[in-house]
N, C-alpha and C positions, 0 to 999 in steps of 0.2 A: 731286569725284565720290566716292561711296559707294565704301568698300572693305572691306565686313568681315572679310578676312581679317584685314590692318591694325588692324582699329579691338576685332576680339575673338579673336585666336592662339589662347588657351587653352579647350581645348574637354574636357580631362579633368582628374578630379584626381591627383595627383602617389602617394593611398595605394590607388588599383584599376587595374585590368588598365585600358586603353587601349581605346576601345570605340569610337571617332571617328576622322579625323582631317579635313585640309584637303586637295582633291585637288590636285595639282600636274600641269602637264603633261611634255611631253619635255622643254623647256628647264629643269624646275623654277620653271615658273611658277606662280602661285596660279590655278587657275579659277575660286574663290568657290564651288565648290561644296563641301559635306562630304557623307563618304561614314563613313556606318555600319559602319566595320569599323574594325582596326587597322591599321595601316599596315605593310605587310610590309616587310621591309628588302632592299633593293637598289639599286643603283648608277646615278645619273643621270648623272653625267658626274664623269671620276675627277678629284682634287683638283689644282690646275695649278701645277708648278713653274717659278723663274726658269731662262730658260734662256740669254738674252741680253736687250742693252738696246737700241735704236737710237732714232734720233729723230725725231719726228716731224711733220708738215706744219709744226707752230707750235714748233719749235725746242723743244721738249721732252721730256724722257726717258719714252719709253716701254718698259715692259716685254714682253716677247713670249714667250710661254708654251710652252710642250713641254707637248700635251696627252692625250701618251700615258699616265701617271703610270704607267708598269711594268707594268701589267696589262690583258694581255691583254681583251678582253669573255669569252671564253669563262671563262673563270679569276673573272671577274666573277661570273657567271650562274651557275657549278660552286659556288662557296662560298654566296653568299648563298641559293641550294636547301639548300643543309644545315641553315643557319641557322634558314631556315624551319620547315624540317620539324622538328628535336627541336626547335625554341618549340613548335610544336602539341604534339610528345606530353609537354613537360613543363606546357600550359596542361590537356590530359587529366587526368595524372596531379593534378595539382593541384586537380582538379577532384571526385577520387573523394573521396564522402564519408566515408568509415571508413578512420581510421587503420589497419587491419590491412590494407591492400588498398594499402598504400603501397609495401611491402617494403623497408621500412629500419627498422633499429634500432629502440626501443623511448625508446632516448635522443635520436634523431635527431626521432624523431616530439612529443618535447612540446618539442623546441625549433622547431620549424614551426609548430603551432600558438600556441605562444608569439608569435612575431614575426607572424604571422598575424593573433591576435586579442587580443593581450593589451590591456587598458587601460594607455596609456603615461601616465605622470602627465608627462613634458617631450615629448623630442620623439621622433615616431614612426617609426620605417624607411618611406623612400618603399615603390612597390610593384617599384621599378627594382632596389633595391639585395635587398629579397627576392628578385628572381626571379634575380638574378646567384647567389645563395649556394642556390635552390634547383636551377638549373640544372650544379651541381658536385655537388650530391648526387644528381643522378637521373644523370649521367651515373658517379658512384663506386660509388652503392649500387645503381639501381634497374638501366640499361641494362646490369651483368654480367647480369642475369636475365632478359632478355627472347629468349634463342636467338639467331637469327639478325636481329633488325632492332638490337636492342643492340650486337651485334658488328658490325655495319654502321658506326655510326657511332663504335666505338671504333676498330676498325678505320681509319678516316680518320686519326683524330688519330694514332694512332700511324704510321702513313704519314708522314704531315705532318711529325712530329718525326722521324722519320727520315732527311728528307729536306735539312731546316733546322738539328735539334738534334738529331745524332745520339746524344751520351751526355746525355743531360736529356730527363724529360717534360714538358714546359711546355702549357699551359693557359692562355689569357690569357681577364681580362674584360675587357670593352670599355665603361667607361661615359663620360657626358659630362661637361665639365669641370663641378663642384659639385653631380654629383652623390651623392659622400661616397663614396669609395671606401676611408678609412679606417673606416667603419661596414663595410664588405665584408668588409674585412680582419679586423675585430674577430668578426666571426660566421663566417668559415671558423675561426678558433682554438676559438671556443666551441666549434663541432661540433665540430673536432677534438680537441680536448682532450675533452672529456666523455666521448666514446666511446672516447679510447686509456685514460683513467679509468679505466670502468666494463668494460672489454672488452681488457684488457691484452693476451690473445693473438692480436686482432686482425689481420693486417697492413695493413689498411687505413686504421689511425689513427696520428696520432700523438702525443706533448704536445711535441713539440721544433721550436721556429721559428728559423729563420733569415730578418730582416727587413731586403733590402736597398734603400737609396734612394740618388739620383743628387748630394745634397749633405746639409752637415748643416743646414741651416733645416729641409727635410724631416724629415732625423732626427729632430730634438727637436719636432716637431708630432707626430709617431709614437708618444711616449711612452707615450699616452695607451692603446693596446694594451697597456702591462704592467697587470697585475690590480690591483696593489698600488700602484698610482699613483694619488695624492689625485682627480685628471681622470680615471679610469679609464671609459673608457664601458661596459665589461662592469656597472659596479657604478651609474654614473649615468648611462647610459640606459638601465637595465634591460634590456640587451639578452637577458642570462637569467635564469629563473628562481630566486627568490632560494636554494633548497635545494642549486643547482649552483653556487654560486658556489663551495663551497671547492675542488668539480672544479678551477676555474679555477686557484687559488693552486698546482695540482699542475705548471701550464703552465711550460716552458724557454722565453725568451722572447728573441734576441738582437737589439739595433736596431743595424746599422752604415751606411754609404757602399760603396758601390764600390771608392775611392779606397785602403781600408783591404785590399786583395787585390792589393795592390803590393809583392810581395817587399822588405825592408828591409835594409840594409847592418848585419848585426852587428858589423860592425868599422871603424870610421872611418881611411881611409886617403889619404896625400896622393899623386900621382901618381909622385912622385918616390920614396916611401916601398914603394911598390906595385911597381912596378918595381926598386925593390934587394930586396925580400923575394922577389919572383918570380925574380929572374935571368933566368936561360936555360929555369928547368921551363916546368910549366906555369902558365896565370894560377893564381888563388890565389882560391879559394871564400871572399870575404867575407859573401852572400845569405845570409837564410834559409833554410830548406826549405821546403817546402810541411808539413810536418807544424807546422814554430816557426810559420809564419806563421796553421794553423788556432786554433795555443793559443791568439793573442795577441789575434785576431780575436772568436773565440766560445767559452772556457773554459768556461764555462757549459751547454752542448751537444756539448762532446766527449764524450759517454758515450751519450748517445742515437741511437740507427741509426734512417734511415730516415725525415729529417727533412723538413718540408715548408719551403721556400721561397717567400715572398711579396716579390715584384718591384715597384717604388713605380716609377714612371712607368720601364715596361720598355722599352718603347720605343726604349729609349736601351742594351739589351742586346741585342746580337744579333753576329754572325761572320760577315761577307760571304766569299761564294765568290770564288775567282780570275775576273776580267772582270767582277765585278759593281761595284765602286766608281765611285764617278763623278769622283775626283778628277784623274784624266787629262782630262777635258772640262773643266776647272775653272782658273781662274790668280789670282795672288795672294791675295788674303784667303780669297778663299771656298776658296780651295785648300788653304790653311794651317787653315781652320777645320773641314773635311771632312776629313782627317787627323787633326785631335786628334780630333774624333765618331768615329772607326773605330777609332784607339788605346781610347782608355775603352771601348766597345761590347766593345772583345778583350779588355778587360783585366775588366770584370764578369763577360762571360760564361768567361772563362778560370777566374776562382775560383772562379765553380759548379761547373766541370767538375772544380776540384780538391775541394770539397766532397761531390760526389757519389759522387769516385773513393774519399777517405778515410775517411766517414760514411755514403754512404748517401743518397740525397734518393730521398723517394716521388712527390713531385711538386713541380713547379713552376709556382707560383701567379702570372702576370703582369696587373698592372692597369694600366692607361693610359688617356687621356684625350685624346692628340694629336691633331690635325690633319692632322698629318705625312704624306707620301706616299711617301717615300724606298723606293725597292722593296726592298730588302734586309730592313727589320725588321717595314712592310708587309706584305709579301707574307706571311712566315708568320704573323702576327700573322690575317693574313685566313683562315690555313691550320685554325688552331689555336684561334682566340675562341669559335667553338660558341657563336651568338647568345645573348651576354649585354651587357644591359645599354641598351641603343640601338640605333637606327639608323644607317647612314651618315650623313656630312655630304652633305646638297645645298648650293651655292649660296643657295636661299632657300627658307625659314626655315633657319637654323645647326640645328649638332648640339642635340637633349634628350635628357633620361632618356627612357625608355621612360615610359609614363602620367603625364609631365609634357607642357607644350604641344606640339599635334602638326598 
């Protein structure tokens, strides 16, 4: 039987806005029709986690779903409306034909058109990962300017963070797995940098990164963000123009792990030795500070206030509330394995909070790519994303970029 959903998925290309897609019904099934629009993003049914296993008719393990995934429908319906809405006014905005009616920078505006229209001689930014990096600038530069409908939706985000991260601003994008979030990353630094460059008394820019990820395979794929790195994408993917590029060389640039925001024992002590040097006082401060611990971390960026933070698959940072963990529903492995994910999650986002208390952070840049449902990093993640990047996952078809298959 004919199926063209099947037989032809792709119905836009990967470098313009999304102008199609395949309609699906309530179950997220294909109708086979396509419908001339884009495809708004909203929530079919939320992602299903294990919650037990039993067996079944045929003596086989089945799995049996909890298919609440922590959110509420209204909570559903409340975020994916925001999403919506600034996608419209940043497909508006992006729409005005004259740079001067943009209201940003002067340096902000030839690097949009750059990534816009430049001729790429290798490979070219999708129009996913554009709209993720122009969606941070309408909300930095353009929506302080708009009275009251800008402040509406800053307004949110800082709710949001208030409510989830109360000492951090976090920001997250949301794109799909491949669809180059370390290109994202390379063009929030370019804006950034160029404009705290050219516009020193800014306070909206920075040149100082703080770049952290969940292991080091990560890390060292990351490199490729310092300017001065042989693979540099700033310099071979032209991601800017080539006159900015020594803006770029001005950039602080630190690549670390999580793992490294783990206070360290300045003094090696054996139990027995710890105990006769303590006596009766008190224990005996071998730890870091948080100050030893920022030098050791990012020397580099000690001197710079006010630094931005870019999060490599964030997901994995967040601080559950009291009653929100699930590890009391949980036994053995997965018990012990939801434990160590809540220790790291405390312990990443613990060093931002010492980072920001010591240095400064202007913002917090989170990108991610999960599946994941877990309502705790979820939840604000959904608070906080300000539609970039994708759609939810349905069932069927999986997650894309935005103006890749739809």
């Amino acid at each position: 039987m004919d199926n063209p959903f099947f037989e032809r998925p792709i119905l836009n290309s990967p470098y313009e806005r999304p102008s199609r897609h395949w309609e699906l019904d309530d179950s997220g099934q294909p109708t086979q029709q396509i419908m001339d629009t884009r495809r708004r993003a909203e929530f079919i049914t939320p992602v299903p986690k294990p919650k037990k296993r039993r067996k079944s008719s045929r003596n086989q393990t089945e799995i049996v779903f909890d298919e609440g995934g922590g959110l509420s429908t209204r909570q559903q319906q409340y975020h994916t409306a925001i999403i919506n809405e600034v996608r419209q006014h940043v497909d508006r905005w992006r729409n005005l034909p004259n740079a001067n009616q943009w209201q940003v920078t002067p340096e902000t505006a030839r690097l949009l058109q750059h990534w816009r229209s430049h001729q790429f001689s290798g490979i070219r930014p999708f129009f996913c990962q554009v709209e993720a990096i122009e969606t941070v600038i309408w909300l930095t530069e353009v929506a302080p300017r708009m009275s009251q409908l800008g402040k509406r939706f800053l307004d949110h985000l800082d709710s949001s963070n208030k409510e989830a991260n109360p000492k951090l601003k976090r920001l997250a994008l949301k794109l799909a797995t491949g669809a180059g979030k370390t290109t994202v990353m390379a063009m929030l630094i370019a804006w950034q940098t160029v404009n705290a460059v050219r516009r020193s008394q800014s306070g909206r820019f920075t040149r100082g990164f703080l770049v952290v990820t969940p292991g080091i395979t990560i890390k060292d794929r990351l490199r490729v963000l310092q300017p001065n790195d042989p693979d540099s994408y700033f310099r071979g993917r032209e991601l800017v123009p080539s006159d900015m590029l020594p803006d770029l060389e001005k950039a602080k640039i630190v690549i670390t792990n999580y793992h490294a925001f783990k206070l360290r024992e300045r003094t090696e002590l054996s139990k027995g030795g710890r105990a006769l040097l303590q006596g009766r006082g008190q224990p005996i401060a071998t730890l870091e500070t948080e100050g030893q611990m920022l030098q050791r971390v990012m020397p580099e960026i000690m001197g710079i206030k006010n630094l931005m933070v870019l999060n490599d698959e964030a997901h994995h940072c967040y601080r559950e509330k009291p009653g929100e963990s699930d590890e009391e529903k949980l036994t053995g492995d997965d018990r012990r394995e939801a434990k160590k994910n809540a220790e790291a999650a405390r312990l990443w986002i613990s060093g931002l909070e010492m980072v920001g208390k010591r240095l400064g952070i202007n913002r917090v840049m989170d990108l991610s790519a999960t599946r994941r449902a877990r309502t705790t990093p979820y939840t604000w993640l959904l608070k906080s994303k300000a539609i970039v990047g994708r759609t939810p996952r349905r069932r069927n078809p999986p997650w894309r970029p935005i103006g890749c298959p739809a």
